[in-house]
VEXMI-121126 format. One line per field, with one value per residue: x, y, z of N, C-alpha, C, O in turn; chain. Coordinates in steps of 0.2 Angstrom, whole numbers. Layout:
BEGIN
n.X = [X_...] $
n.Y = [Y_...] $
n.Z = [Z_...] $
ca.X = [X_...] $
ca.Y = [Y_...] $
ca.Z = [Z_...] $
c.X = [X_...] $
c.Y = [Y_...] $
c.Z = [Z_...] $
o.X = [X_...] $
o.Y = [Y_...] $
o.Z = [Z_...] $
chain = [A_...] $
This chain:
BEGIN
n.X = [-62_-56_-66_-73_-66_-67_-80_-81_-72_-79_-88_-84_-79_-89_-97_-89_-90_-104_-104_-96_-103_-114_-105_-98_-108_-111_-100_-100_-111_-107_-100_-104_-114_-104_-100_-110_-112_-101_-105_-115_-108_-100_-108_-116_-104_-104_-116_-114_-103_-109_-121_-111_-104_-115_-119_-109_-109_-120_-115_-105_-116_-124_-114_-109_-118_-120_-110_-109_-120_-114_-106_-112_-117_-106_-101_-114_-109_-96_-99_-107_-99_-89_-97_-100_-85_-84_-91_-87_-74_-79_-84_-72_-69_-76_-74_-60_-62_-71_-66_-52_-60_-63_-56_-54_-68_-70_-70_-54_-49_-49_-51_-53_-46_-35_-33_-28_-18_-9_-6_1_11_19_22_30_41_47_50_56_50_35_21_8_-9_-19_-31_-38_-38_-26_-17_4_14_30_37_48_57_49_50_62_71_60_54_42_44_44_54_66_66_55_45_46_42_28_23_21_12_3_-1_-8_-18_-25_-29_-41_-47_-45_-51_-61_-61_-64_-51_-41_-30_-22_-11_4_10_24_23_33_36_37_52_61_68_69_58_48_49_47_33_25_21_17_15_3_4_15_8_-2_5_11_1_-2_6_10_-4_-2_6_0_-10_-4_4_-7_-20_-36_-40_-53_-55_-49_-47_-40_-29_-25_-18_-8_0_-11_-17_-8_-1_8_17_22_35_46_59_57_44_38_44_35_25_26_22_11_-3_-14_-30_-40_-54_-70_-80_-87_-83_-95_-103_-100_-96_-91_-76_-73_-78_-68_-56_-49_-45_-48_-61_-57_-43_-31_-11_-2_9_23_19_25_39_34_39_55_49_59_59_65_81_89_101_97_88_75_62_55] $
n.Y = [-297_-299_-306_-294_-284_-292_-293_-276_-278_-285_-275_-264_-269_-271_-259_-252_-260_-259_-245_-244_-249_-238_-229_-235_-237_-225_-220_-228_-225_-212_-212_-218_-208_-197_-205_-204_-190_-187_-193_-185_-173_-178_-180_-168_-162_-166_-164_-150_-151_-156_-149_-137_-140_-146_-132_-128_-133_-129_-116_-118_-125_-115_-104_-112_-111_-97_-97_-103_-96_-82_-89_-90_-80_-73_-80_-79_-63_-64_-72_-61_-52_-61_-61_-48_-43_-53_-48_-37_-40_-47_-35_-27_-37_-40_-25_-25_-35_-29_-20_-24_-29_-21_-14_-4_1_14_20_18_23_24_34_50_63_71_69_55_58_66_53_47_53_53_39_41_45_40_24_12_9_12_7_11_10_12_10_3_9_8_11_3_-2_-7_-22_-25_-13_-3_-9_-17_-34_-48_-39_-28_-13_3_9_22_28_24_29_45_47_40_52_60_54_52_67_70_61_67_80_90_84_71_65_61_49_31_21_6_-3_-16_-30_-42_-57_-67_-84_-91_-99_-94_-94_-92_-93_-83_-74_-80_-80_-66_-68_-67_-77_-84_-80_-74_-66_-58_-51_-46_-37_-27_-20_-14_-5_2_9_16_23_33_36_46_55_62_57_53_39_36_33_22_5_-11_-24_-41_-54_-62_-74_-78_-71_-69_-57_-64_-76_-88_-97_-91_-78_-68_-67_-68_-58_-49_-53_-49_-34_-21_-16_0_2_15_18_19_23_32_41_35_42_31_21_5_3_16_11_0_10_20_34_51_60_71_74_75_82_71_64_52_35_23_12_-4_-21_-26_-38_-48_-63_-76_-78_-63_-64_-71_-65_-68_-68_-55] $
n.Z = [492_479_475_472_465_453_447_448_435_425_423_420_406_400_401_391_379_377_375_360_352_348_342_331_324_322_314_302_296_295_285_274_274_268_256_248_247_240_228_225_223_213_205_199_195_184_176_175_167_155_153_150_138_128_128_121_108_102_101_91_82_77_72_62_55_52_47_34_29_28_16_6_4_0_-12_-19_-20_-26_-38_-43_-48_-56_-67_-70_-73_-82_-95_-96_-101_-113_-120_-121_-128_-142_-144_-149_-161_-170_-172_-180_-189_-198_-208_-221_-221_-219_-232_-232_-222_-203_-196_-193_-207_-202_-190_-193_-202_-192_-185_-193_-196_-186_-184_-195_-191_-182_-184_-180_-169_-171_-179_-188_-192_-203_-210_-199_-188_-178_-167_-166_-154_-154_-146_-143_-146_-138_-124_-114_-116_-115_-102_-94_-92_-98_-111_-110_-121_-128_-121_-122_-135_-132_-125_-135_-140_-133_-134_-145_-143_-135_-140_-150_-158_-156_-144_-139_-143_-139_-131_-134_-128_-131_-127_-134_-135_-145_-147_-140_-125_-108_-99_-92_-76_-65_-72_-69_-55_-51_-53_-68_-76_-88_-103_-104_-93_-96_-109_-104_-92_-101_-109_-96_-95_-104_-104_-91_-95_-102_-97_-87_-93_-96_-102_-102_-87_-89_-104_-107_-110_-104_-111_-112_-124_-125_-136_-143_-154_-166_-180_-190_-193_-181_-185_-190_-186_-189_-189_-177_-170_-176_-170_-157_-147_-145_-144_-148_-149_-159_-155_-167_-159_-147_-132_-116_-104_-89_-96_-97_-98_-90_-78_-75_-72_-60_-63_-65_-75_-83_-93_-84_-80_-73_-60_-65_-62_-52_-60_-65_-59_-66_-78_-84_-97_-103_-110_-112_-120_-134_-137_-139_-134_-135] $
ca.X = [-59_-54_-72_-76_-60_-70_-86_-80_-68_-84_-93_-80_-80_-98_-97_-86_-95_-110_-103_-93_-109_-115_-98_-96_-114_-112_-94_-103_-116_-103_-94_-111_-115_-98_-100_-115_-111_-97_-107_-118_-105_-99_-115_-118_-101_-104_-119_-112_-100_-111_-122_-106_-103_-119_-119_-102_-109_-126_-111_-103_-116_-125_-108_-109_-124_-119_-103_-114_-124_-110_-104_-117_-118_-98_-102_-116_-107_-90_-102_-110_-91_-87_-103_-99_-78_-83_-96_-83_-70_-84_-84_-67_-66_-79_-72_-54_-61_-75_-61_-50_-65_-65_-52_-57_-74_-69_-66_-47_-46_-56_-52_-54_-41_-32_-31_-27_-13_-4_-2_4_17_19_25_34_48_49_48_57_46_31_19_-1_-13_-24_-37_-42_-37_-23_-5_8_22_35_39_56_58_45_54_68_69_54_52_36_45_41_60_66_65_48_41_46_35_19_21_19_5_-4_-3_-10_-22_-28_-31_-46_-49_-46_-51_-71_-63_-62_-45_-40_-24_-19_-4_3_17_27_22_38_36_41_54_67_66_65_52_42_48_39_24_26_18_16_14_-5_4_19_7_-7_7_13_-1_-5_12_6_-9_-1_11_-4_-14_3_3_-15_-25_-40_-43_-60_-56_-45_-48_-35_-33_-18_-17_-1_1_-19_-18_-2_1_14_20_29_37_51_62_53_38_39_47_28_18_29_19_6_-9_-17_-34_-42_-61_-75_-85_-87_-82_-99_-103_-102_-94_-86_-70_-73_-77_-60_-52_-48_-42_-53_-65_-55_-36_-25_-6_0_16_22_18_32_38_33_47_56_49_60_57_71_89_93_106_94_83_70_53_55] $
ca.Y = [-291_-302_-306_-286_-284_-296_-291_-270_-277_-286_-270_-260_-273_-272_-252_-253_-264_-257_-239_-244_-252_-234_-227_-239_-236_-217_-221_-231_-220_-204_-216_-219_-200_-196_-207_-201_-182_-188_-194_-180_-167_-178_-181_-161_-160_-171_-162_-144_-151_-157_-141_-132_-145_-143_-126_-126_-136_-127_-110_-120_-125_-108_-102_-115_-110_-92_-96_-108_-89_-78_-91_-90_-73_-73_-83_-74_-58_-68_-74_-56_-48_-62_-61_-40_-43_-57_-43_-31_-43_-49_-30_-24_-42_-38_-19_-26_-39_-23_-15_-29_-30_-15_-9_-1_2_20_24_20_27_21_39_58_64_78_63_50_59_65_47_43_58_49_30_40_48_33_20_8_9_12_7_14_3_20_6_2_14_5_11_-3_0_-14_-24_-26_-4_-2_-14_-25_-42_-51_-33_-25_-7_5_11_28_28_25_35_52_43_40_57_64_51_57_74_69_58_73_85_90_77_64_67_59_41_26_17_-1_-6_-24_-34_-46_-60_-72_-89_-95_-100_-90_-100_-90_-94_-75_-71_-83_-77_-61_-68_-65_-86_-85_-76_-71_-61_-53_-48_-39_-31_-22_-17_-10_-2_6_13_20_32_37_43_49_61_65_54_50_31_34_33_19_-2_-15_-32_-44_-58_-66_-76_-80_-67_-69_-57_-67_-86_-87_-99_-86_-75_-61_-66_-68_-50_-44_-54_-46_-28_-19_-11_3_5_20_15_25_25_40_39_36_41_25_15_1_7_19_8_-2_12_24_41_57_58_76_72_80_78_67_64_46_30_18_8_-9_-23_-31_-45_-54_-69_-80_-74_-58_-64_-75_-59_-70_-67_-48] $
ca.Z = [488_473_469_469_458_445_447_443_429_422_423_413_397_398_399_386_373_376_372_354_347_344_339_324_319_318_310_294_292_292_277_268_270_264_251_244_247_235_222_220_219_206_199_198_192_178_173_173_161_148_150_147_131_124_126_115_103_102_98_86_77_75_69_56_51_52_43_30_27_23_12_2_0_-2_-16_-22_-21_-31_-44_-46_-50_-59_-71_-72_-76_-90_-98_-99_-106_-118_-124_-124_-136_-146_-148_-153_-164_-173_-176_-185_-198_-201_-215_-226_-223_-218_-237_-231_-215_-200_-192_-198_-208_-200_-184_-196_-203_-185_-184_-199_-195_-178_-186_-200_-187_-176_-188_-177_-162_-170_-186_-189_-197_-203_-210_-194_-182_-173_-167_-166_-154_-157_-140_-145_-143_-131_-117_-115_-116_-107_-97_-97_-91_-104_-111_-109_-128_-129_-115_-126_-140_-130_-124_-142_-145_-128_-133_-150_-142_-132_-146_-151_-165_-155_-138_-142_-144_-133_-133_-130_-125_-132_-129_-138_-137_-148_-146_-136_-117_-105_-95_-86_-68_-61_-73_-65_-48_-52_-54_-74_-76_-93_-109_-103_-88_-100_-111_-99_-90_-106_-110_-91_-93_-108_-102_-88_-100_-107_-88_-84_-99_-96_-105_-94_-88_-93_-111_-109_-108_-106_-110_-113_-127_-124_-142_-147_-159_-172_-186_-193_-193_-177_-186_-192_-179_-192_-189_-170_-169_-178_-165_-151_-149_-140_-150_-147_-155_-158_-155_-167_-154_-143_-125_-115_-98_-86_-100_-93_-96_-84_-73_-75_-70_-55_-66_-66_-80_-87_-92_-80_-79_-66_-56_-67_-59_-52_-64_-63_-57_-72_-80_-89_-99_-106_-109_-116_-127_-138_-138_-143_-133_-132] $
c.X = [-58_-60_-75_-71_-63_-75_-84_-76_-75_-87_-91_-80_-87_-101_-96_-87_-100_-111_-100_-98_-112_-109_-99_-102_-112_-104_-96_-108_-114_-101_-102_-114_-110_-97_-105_-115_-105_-100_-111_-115_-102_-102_-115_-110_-101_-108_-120_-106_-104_-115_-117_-104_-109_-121_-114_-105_-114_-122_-109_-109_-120_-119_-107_-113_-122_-115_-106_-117_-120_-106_-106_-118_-111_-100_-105_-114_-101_-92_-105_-103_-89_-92_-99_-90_-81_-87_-90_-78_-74_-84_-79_-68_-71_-77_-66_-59_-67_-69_-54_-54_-64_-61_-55_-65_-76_-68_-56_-44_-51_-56_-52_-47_-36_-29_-25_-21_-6_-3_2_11_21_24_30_40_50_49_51_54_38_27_10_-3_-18_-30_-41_-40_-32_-17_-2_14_26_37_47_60_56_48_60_66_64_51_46_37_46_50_59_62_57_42_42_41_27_20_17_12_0_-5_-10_-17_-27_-31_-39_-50_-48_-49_-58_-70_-61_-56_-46_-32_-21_-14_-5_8_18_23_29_36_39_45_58_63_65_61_46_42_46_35_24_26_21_16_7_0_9_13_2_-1_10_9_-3_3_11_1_-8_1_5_-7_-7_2_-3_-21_-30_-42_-47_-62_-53_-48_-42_-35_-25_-20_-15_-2_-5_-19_-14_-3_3_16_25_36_45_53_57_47_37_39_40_24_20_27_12_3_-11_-22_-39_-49_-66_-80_-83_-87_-91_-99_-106_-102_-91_-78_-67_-74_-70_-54_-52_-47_-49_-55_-61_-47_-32_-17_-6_8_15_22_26_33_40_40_48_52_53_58_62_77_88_97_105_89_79_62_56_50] $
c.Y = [-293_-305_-299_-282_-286_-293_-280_-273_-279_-281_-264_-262_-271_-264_-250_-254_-261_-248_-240_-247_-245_-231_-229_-237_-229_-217_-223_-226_-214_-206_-214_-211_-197_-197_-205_-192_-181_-188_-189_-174_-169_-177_-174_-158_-161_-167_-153_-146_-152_-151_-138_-137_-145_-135_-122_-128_-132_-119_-113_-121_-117_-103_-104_-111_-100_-90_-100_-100_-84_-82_-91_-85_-69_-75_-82_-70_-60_-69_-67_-52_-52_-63_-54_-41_-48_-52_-40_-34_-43_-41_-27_-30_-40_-30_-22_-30_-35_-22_-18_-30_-25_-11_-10_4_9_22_24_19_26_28_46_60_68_72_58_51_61_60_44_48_54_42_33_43_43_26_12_5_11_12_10_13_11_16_5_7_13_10_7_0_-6_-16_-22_-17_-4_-6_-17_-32_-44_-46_-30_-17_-4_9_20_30_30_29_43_51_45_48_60_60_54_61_73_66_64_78_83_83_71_62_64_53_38_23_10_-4_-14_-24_-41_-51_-64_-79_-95_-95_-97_-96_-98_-90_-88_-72_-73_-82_-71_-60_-66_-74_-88_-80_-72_-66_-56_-48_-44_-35_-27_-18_-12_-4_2_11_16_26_35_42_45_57_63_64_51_43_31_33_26_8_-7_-21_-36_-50_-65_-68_-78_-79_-64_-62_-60_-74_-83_-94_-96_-82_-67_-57_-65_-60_-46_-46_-48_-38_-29_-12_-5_7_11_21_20_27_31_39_41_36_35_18_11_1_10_15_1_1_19_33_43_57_66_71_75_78_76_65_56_41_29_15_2_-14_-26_-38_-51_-58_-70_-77_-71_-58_-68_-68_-62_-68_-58_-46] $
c.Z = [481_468_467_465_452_443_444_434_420_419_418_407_395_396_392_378_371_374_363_350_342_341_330_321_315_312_303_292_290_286_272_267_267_257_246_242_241_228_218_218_213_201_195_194_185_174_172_167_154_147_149_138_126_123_119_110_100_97_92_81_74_71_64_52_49_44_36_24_24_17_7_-2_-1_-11_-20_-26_-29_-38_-48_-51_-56_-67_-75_-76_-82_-95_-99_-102_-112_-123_-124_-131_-143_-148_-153_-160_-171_-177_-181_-190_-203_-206_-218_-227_-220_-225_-237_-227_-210_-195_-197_-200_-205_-193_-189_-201_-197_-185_-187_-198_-188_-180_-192_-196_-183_-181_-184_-172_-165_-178_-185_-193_-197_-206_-206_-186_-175_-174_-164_-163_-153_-149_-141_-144_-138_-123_-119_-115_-112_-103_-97_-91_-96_-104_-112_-116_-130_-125_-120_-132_-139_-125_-128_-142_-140_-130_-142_-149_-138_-135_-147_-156_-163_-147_-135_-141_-138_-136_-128_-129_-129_-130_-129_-136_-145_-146_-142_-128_-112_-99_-91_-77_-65_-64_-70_-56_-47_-53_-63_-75_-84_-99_-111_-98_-93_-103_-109_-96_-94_-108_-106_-92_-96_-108_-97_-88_-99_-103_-87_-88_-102_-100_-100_-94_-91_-99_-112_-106_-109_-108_-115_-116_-129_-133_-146_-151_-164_-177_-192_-189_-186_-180_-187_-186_-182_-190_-181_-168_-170_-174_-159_-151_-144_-145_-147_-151_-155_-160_-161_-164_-150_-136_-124_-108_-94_-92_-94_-94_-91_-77_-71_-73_-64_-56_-66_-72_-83_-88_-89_-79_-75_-66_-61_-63_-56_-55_-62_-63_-63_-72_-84_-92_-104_-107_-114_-123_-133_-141_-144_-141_-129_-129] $
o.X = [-58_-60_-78_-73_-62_-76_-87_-77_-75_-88_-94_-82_-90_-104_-99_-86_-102_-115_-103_-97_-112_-110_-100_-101_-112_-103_-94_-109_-116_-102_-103_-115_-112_-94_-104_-118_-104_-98_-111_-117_-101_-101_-116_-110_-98_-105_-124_-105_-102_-113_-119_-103_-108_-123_-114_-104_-114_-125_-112_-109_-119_-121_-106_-112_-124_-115_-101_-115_-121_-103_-102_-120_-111_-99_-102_-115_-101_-88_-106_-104_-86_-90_-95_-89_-78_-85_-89_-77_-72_-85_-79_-67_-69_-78_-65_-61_-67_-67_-51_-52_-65_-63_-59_-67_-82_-64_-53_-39_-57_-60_-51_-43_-30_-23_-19_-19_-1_3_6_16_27_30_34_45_56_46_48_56_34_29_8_-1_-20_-35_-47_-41_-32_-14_-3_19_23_39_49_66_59_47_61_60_64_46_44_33_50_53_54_57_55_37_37_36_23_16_11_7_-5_-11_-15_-21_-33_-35_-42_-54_-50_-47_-59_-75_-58_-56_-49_-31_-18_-10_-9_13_14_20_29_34_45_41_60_58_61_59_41_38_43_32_21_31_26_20_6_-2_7_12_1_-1_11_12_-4_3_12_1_-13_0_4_-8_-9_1_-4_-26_-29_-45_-48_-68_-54_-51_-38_-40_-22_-23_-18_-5_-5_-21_-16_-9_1_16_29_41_50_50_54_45_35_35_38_19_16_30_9_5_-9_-21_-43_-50_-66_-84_-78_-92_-95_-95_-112_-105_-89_-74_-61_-71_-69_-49_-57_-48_-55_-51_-64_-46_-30_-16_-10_12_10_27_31_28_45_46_43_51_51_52_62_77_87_97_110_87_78_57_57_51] $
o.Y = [-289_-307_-298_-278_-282_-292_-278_-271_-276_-281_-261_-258_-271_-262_-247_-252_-261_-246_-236_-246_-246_-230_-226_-234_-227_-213_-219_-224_-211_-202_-210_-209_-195_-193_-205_-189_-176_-185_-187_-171_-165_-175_-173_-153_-157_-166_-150_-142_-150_-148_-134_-134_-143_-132_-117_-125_-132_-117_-111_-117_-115_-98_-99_-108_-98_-86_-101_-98_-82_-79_-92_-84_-64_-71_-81_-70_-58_-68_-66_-51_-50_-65_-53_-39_-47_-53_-40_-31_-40_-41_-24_-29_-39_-29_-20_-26_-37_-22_-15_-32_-24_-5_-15_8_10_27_28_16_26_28_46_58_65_72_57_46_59_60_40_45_56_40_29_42_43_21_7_0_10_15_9_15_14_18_4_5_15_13_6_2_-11_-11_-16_-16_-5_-4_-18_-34_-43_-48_-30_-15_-7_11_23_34_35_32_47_54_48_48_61_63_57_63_76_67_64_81_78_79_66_56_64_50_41_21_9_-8_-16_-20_-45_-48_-65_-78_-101_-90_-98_-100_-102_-88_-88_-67_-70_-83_-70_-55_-60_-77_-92_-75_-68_-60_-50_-43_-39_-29_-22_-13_-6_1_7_16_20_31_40_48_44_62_65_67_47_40_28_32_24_7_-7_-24_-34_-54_-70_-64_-79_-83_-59_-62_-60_-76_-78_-95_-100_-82_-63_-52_-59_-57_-41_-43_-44_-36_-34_-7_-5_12_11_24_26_32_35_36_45_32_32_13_13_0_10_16_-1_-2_22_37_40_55_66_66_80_72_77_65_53_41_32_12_0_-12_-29_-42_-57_-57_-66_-71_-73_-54_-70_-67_-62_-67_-56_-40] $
o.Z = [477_462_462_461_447_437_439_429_415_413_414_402_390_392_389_372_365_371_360_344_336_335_325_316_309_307_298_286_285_281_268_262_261_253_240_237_237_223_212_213_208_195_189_190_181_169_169_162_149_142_145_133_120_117_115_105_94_92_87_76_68_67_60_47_44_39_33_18_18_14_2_-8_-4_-15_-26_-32_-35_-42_-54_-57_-61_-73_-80_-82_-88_-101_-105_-107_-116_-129_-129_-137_-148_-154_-159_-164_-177_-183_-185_-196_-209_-208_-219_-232_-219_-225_-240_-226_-211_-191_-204_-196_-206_-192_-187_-203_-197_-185_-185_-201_-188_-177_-194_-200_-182_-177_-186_-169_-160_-183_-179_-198_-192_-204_-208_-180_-170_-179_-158_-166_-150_-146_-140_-142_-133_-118_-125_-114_-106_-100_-103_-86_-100_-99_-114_-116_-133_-126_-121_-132_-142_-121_-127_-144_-141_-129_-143_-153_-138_-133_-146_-156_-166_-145_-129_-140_-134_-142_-122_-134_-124_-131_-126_-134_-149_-141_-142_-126_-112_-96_-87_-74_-61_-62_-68_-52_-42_-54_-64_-74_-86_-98_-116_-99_-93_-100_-112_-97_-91_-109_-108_-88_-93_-111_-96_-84_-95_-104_-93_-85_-108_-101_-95_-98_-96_-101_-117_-100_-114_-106_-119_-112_-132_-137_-152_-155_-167_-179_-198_-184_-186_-177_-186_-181_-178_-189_-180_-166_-167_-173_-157_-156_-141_-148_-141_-155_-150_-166_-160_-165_-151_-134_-127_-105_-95_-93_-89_-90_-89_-72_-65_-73_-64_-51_-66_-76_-88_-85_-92_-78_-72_-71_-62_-60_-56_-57_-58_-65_-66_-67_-87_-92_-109_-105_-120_-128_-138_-147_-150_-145_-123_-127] $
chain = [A_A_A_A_A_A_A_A_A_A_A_A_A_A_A_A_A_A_A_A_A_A_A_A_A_A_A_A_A_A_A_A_A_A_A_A_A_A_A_A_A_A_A_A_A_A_A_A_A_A_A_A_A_A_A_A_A_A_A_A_A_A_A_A_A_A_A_A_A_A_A_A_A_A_A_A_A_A_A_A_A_A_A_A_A_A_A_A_A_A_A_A_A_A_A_A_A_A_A_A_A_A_A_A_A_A_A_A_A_A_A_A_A_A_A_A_A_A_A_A_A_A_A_A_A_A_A_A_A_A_A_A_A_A_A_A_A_A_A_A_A_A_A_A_A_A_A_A_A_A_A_A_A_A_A_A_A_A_A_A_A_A_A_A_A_A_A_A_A_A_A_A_A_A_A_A_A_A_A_A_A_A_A_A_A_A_A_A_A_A_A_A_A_A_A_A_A_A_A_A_A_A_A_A_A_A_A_A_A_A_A_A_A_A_A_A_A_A_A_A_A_A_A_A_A_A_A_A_A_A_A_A_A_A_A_A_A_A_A_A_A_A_A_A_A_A_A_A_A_A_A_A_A_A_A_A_A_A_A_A_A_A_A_A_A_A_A_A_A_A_A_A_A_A_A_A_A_A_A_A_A_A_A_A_A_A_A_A_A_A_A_A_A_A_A_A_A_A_A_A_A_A] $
């Protein structure tokens, strides 16, 4: 009994052994399929990311190249605008700087009499606000009336003024010419700190915004843009020694020259501006935000 005892126990281990042999086999080979099932989903992982990465980059640079193109023609476009606005600088400068040669070579007067007397009637009622060069076709209105200190808002004072000169400018007799706007400063620096918080830099932005402030009256009170060009100076263009407070007081001013040319359709004036080509009145603008420039109570750079 106790050798058929040994002889089954035998027979079990040997059952036993001879079963786990395949077990383990198919166990390592699960591992090695597992293992490789792993690597290709990484693999496949790997390589969905790089096609998603060259694809981005392939956006990008197309992009570039896009944004390369509109730059170009950014550029272009910028260079064509800045050619056209230096041309019409280049012609308002050349009208001011005509019409500075030209005393006298009018016989006197660089406009027709009956004009060239209205104005002279014009600077002889206002005389503190306003002088007229009849040699060369200018009207001079005095900073120091026309604004406050540094300001480039047109005073009450002077607004009744360029009414009378729009109505004059609108008349028959003078209704034919092209006007230019100048302004002018003194040669002192503009230094107060809220002029320059209004974007008022310099004695370049004082004296364009005087002008534009000026040429506003005028479309206000029915002068049509298309007659009018602006253009701001600041102190380039002296009368008078700024050395002196006298002298300063003559640079401080805003011209208004009264071209003998004859408005032309599609001058560039007209294109300078947005007004209807007849004069019509109009509601008056807003008036621009104060400019300051230096203190008041020196009422040095008017």
């Amino acid at each position: 009994m106790a050798r058929m005892r040994h002889w089954i126990g035998l027979a079990a281990v040997g059952l036993f052994l001879t079963g786990c042999v395949p077990q383990e086999k198919y166990a390592a080979l699960k591992l090695d399929d597992d293992r490789q099932r792993e690597q290709l989903g990484q693999a496949q992982a790997e390589t969905q990311q790089a096609e998603a990465e060259a694809a981005l980059y392939k956006n990008q640079l197309a992009a570039l190249n896009n944004s390369g193109t509109n730059s170009t023609a950014l550029i272009s476009n910028l260079t064509t605008q800045n050619g056209s606005l230096q041309a019409q600088l280049d012609e308002l400068n050349k009208k001011y700087d005509d019409a500075i040669r030209m005393a006298g070579s009018a016989g006197g007067s660089a406009l027709p009499a009956p004009l060239s007397n209205e104005l002279s009637a014009l600077a002889a009622a206002n005389p503190e606000l306003v002088d007229f060069d009849a040699a060369r076709g200018i009207v001079k209105f005095k900073s120091d009336v026309t604004f406050a200190p540094g300001d480039a808002t047109v005073t009450p004072r002077a607004r009744e003024v360029l009414d009378r000169f729009a109505s004059i400018l609108n008349s028959s007799a003078a209704s034919g010419y092209e006007l230019l706007v100048a302004g002018h400063t003194d040669s002192t620096p503009v230094a107060n700190p809220e002029t320059i918080r209004k974007g008022n830099f310099d004695n370049w932005f004082l004296s364009a915004h005087r002008a534009i402030a000026v040429g506003k009256e005028l479309i206000a009170n029915g002068v049509s843009g298309r007659r009018l060009g602006v253009v701001g100076y600041a102190d380039q263009r002296p009368i008078a020694s700024n050395a002196s407070e006298s002298g300063k007081a003559q640079n401080r001013r805003v011209e208004v020259l009264i071209l003998p040319s004859s408005v032309r359709s599609g001058s560039n004036f007209a294109a300078a501006s947005n007004a209807e080509p007849a004069p019509v009145r109009r509601t008056r603008p807003a008036a621009p935000p104060s400019l300051n420039k230096d203190s008041a109570s020196l009422e040095m750079n008017k």
